[in-house]
C-alpha positions as CSV (number, residue, x, y, z in Angstrom):
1,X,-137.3,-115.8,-129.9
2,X,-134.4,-115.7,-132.2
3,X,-135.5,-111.8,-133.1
4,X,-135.7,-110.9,-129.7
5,X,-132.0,-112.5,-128.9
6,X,-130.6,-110.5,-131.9
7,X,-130.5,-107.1,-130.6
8,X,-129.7,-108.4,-127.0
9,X,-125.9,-109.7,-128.7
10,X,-125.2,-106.2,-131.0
11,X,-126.2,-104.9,-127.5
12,X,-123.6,-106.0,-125.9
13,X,-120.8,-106.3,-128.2
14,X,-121.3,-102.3,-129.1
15,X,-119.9,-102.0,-126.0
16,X,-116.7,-103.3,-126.6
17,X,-114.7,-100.1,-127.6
18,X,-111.6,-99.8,-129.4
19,X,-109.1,-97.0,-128.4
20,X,-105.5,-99.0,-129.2
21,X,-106.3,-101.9,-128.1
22,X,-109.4,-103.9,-127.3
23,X,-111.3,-103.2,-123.6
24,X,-113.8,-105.8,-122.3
25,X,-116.7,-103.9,-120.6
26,X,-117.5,-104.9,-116.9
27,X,-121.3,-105.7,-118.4
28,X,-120.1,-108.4,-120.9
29,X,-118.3,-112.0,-119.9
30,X,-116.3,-110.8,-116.8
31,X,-118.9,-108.9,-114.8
32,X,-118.0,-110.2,-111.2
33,X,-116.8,-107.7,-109.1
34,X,-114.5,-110.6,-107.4
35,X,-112.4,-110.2,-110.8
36,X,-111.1,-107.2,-109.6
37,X,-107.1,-106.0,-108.2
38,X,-107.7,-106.5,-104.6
39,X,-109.2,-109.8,-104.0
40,X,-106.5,-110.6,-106.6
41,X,-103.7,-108.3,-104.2
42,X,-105.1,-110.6,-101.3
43,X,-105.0,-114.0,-102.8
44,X,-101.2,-112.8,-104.1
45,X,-100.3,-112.1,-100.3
46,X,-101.8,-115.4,-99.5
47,X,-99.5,-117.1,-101.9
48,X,-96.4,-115.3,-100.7
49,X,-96.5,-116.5,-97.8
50,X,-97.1,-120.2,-98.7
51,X,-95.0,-120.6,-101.5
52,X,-92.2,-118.8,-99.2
53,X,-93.1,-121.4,-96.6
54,X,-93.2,-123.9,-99.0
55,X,-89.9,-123.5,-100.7
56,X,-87.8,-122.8,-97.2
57,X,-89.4,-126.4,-96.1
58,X,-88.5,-128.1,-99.4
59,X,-84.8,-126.9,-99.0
60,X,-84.0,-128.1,-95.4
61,X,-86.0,-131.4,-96.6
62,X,-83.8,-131.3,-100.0
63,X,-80.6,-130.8,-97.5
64,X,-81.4,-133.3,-94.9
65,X,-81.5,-135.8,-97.4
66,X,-79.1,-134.9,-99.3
67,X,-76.2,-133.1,-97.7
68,X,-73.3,-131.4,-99.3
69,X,-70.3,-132.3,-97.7
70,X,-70.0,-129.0,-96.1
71,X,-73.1,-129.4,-94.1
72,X,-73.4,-131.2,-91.1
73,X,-77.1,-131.7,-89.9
74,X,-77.7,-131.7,-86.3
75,X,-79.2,-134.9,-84.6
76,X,-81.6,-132.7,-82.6
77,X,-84.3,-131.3,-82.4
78,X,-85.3,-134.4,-82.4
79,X,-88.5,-133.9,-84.3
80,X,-87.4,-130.9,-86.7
81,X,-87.7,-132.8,-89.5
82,X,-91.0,-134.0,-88.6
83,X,-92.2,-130.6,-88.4
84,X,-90.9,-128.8,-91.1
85,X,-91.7,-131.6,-93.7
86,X,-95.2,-131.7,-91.7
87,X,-95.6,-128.0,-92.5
88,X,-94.7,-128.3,-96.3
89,X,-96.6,-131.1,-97.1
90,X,-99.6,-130.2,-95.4
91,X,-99.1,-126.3,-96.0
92,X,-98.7,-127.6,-100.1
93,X,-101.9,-128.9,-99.4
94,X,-103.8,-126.2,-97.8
95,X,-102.2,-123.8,-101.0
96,X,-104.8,-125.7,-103.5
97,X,-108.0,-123.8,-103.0
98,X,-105.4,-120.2,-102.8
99,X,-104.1,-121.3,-106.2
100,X,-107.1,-122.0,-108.1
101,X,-109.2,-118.9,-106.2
102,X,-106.2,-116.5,-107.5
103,X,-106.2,-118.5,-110.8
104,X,-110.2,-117.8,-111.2
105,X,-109.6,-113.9,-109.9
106,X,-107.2,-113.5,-112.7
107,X,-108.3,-115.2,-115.6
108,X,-110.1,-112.4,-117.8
109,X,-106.1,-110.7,-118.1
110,X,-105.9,-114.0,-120.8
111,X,-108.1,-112.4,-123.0
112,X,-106.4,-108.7,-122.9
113,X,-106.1,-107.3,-126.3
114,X,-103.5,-107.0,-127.9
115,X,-102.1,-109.9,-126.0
116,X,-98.4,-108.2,-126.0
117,X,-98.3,-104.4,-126.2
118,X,-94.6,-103.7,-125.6
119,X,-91.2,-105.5,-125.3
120,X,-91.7,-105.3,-121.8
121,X,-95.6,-106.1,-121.6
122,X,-94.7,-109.4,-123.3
123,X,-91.6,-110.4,-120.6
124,X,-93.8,-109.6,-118.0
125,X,-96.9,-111.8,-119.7
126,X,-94.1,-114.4,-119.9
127,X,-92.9,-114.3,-116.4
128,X,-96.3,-114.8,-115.7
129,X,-97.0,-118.0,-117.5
130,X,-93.4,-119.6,-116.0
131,X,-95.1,-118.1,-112.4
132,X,-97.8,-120.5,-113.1
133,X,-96.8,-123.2,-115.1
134,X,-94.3,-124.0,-112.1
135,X,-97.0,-123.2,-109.6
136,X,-99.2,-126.0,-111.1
137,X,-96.6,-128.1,-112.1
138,X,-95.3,-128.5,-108.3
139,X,-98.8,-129.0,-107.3
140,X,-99.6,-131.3,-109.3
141,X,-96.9,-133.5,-108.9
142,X,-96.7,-132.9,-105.3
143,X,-100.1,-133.9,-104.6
144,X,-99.0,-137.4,-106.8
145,X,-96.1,-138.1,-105.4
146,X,-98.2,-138.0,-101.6
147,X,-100.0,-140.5,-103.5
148,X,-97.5,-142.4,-104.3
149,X,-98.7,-142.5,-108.1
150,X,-95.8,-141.5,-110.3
151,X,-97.1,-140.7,-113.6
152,X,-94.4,-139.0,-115.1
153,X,-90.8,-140.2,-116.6
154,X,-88.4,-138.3,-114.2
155,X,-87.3,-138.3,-110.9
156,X,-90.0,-136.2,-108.7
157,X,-87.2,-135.2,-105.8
158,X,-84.9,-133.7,-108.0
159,X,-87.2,-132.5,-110.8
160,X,-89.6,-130.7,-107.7
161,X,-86.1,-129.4,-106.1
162,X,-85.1,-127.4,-109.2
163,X,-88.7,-126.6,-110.4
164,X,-88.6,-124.6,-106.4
165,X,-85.7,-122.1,-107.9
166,X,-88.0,-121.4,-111.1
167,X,-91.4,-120.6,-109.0
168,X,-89.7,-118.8,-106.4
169,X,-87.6,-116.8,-109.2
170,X,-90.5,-116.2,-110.6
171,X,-92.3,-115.0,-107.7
172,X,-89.7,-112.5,-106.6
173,X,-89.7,-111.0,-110.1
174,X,-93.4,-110.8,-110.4
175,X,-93.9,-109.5,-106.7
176,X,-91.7,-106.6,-107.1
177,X,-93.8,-105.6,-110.1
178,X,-96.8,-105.6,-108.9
179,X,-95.8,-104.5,-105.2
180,X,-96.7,-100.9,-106.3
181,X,-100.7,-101.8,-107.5
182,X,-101.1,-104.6,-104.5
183,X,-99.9,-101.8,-102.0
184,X,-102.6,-99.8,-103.3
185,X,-105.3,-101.5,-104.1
186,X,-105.1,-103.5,-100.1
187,X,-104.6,-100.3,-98.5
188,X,-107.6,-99.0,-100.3
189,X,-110.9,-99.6,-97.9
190,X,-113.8,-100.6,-101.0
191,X,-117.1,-99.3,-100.7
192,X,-118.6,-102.6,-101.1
193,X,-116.1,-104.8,-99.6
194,X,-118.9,-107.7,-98.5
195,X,-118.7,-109.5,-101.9
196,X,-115.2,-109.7,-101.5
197,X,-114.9,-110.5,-98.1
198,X,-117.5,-113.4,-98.5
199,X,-114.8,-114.7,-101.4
200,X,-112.3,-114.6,-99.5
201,X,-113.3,-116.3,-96.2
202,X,-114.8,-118.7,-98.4
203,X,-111.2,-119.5,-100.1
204,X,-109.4,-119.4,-96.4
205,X,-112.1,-121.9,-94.9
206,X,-111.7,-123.9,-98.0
207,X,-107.9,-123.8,-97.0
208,X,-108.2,-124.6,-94.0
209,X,-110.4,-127.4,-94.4
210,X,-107.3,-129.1,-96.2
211,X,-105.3,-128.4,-93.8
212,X,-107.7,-130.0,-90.7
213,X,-108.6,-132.6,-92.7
214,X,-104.4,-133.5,-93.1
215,X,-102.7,-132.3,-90.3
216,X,-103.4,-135.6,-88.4
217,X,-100.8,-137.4,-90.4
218,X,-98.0,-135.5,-88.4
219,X,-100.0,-134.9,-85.3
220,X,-101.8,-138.2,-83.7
221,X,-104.3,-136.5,-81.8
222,X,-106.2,-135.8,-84.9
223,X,-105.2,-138.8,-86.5
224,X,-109.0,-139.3,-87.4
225,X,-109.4,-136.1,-88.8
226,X,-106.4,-137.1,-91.6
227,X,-109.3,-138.1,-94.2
228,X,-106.6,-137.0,-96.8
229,X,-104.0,-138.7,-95.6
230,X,-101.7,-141.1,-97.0
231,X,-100.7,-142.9,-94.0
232,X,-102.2,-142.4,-90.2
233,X,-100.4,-142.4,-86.9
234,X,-101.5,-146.2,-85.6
235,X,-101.8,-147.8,-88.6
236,X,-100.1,-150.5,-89.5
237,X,-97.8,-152.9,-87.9
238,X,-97.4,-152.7,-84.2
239,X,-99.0,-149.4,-84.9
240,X,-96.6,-147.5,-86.8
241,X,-97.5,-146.7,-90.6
242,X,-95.3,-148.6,-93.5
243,X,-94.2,-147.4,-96.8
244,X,-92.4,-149.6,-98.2
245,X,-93.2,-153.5,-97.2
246,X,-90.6,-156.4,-97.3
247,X,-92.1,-158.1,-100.1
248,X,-92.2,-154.4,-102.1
249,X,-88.1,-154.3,-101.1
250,X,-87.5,-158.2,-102.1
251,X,-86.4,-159.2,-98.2
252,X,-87.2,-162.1,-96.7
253,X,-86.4,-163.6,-93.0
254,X,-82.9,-165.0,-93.2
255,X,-82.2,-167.4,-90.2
256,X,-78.8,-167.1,-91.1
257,X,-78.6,-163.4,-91.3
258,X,-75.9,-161.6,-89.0
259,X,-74.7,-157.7,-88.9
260,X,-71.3,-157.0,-89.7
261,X,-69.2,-153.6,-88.8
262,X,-66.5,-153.2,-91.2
263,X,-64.5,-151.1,-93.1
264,X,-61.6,-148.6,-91.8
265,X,-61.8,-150.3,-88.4
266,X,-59.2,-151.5,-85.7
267,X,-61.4,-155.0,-85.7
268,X,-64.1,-156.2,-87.7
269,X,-67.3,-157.5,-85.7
270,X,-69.6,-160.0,-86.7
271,X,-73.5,-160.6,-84.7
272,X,-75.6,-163.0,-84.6
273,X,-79.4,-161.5,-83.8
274,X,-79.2,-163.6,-80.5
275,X,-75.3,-161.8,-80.0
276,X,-77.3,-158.1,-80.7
277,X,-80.0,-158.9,-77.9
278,X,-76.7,-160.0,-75.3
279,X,-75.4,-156.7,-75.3
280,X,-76.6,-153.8,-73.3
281,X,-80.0,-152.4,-74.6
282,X,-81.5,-148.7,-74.9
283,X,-84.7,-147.6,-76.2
284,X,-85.7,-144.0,-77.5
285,X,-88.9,-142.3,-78.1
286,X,-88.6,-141.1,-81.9
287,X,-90.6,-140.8,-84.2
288,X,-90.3,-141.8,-88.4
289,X,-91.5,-139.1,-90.4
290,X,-91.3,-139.0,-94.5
291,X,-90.9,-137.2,-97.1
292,X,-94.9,-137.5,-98.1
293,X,-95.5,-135.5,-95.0
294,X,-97.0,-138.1,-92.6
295,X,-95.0,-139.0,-89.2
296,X,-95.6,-141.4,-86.4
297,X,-94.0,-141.4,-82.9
298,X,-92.9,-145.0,-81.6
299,X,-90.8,-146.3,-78.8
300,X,-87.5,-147.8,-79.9
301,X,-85.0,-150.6,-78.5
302,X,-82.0,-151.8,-79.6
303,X,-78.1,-151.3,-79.5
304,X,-76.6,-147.8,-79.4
305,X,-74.4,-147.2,-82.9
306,X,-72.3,-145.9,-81.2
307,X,-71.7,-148.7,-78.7
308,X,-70.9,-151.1,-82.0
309,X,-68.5,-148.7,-83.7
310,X,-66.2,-147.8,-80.3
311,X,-66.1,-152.2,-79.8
312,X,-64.8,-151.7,-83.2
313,X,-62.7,-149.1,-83.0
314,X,-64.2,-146.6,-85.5
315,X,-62.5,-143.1,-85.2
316,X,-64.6,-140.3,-83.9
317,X,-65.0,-138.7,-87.2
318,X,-65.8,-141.4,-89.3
319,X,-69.0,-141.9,-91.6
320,X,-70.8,-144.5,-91.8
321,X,-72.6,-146.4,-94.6
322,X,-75.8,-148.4,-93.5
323,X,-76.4,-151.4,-96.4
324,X,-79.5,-153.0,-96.4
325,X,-80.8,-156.4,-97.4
326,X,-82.8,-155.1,-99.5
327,X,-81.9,-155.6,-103.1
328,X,-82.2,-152.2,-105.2
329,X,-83.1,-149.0,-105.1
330,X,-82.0,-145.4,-104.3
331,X,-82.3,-145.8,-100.7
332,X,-80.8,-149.3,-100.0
333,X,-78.2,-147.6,-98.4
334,X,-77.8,-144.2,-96.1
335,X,-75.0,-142.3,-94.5
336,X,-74.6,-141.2,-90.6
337,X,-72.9,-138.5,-89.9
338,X,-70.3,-137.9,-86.9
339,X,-72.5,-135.9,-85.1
340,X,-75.3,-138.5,-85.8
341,X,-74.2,-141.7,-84.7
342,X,-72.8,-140.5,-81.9
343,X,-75.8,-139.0,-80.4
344,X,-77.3,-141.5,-77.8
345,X,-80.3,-141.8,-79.1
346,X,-79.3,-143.4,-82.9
347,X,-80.2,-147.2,-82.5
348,X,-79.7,-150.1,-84.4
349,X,-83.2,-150.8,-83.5
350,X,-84.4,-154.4,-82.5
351,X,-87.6,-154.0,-80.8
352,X,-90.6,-151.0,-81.8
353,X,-93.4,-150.7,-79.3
354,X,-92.1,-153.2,-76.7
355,X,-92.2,-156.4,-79.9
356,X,-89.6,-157.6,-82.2
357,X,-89.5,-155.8,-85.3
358,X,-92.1,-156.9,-87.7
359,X,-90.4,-157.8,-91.3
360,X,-91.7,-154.8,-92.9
361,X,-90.1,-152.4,-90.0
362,X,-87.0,-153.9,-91.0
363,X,-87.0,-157.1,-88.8
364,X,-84.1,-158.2,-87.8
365,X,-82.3,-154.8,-87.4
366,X,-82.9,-151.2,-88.4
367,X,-81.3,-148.1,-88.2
368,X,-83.3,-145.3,-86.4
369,X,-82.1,-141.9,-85.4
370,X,-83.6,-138.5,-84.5
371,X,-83.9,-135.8,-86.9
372,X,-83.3,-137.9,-90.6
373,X,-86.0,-138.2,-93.0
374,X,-87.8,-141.6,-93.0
375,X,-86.1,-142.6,-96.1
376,X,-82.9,-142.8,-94.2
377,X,-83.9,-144.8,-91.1
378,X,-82.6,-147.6,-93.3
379,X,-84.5,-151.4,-92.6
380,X,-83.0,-154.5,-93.0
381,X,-79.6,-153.8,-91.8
382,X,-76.9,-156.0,-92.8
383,X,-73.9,-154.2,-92.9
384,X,-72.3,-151.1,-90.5
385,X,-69.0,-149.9,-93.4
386,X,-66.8,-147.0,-91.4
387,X,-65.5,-144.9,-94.2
């Protein structure tokens, strides 16, 4: 057997043929014809367009959280937020099976020889590896932080924001040099496009599959589709999904608890929870939709912000801080913009679903208001500070 192999492997290495650099024959260790430019063109257009998607998403997310001064984020639509962080979550999601197909497609360019053939063969090989490095990077930690499993030392928010510039970058750079071969090779009809198409569809179903099989975190009529979900529309409390629970924050009930407004005021105002439920009531139809992707619509009731801050006598153009019992972390407090707390809809919510707040919704008082992320629909309210 051993005599018979022998042959069989000078064979195939004599075909390996050196004219300046090393060429790898089609019959040897990367025969598939699915390794070839245009599946590797489509898979690239595929990308595009979700890392595009992707990155647009991740900046209105990055600046609806946090705001430069500058910026003043509308209160409606009510559920843009919910969409667009819908759409990158869940569009992150659906790139998986794009990446890794592309990642397969192009593989055998690893073992090109000489590995750097010019000054400007080995930026391009670079740009390549930052291309995807970042792509996986941002996948990867994306798909943890849904999770909620941080396994790494730094911040994910920031760290994912500014890894966005670098893939995109990237992307732009690497696009306009291959524009010229992907133009060709897509407008190109192949004799013996079946393979390919087959690989393809395959990828795209695989994709959408994801997708399906996610979506019904942000959209409750396919709630039981959401098998990949971190949280689902209904569950939970009172039905509404929880990410962070009192005893996770440190709050307990506090039968002595009361809501101040203070700060740059004409009078400061002190509740009781009793005092909240004596003054005229609204409720709202809003939903709380995070940064993980998943959303949930619920009915709201409680005192309009702006109703407290005019008894005050907060001026129209104030900000306000929202402080929270809650006794550390990054989002223990949020701010409320002008054009926020004065819409009619912003709540310091009492009831959710026609009950008192459960503890973990942020019994006795919480802060809800269309169009803000879910990590600044602060719970536990204690304190209304007009800066």
């Amino acid at each position: 057997m051993v005599r018979h192999l022998k042959p069989l492997r000078v064979l195939r290495f004599s075909r390996l043929r050196l004219s300046g650099r090393l060429r790898l024959s089609s019959g040897l260790w990367f025969s598939s014809r699915l390794h070839d430019e245009r599946v590797a063109s489509w898979l690239g257009i595929w990308l595009g367009v979700a890392f595009t998607t992707a990155f647009v998403t991740g900046l209105i997310s990055h600046f609806m959280q946090q705001p430069p001064g500058w910026l003043m984020w509308p209160s409606r639509p009510v559920n843009l937020y919910r969409v667009t962080q819908g759409l990158h979550v869940i569009g992150g999601l659906a790139t998986i099976p794009l990446l890794l197909a592309k990642l397969w497609t192009v593989y055998p360019k690893l073992f090109q020889w000489p590995p750097v053939r010019s000054v400007g063969h080995g930026v391009e090989r670079a740009l390549v590896f930052v291309l995807v490095g970042a792509s996986l990077f941002q996948v990867v930690t994306g798909v943890l932080n849904i999770g909620y499993w941080y396994a790494f030392p730094f911040f994910f928010t920031t760290t994912h924001y500014w890894t966005s510039y670098i893939l995109i970058g990237a992307l732009i750079i690497h696009v306009a040099n291959e524009w010229t071969k992907v133009r060709r090779t897509v407008m190109r009809l192949p004799e013996d496009g079946l393979n390919r198409r087959g690989f393809l569809l395959t990828v795209g179903a695989a994709s959408g599959a994801v997708a399906l099989t996610t979506v019904g975190e942000a959209f409750s009529p396919l709630a039981k589709l959401a098998l990949l979900a971190p949280r689902r529309p209904g569950v939970g409390p009172q039905g509404v999904p929880v990410n962070k629970s009192a005893y996770a924050a440190g709050v307990t009930a506090d039968p002595a608890w009361r809501l101040r407004v203070t700060g740059r005021v004409q009078r400061e105002l002190s509740f009781s929870l009793d005092d909240l439920r004596a003054l005229p009531t609204r409720s709202a139809r809003l939903p709380i939709a995070c940064v993980e992707g998943w959303s949930a619509g619920a009915t709201w009731g409680g005192v309009r912000l702006r109703d407290l801050l005019h008894m005050a006598g907060a001026d129209d153009n104030a900000r306000i801080r929202i402080e929270s019992m809650e006794r550390g972390g990054l989002y223990r407090t949020s701010w409320v913009s002008p054009r926020h707390w004065h819409d009619p809809l912003t709540l310091l919510a009492l009831d959710l679903n026609g009950e008192p707040l459960n503890l973990d919704h942020g019994f006795p008082c919480r802060l809800i208001a269309p169009n803000r992320p879910g990590v600044h629909q602060t719970k536990w309210v204690r304190e209304v500070v007009v800066v």
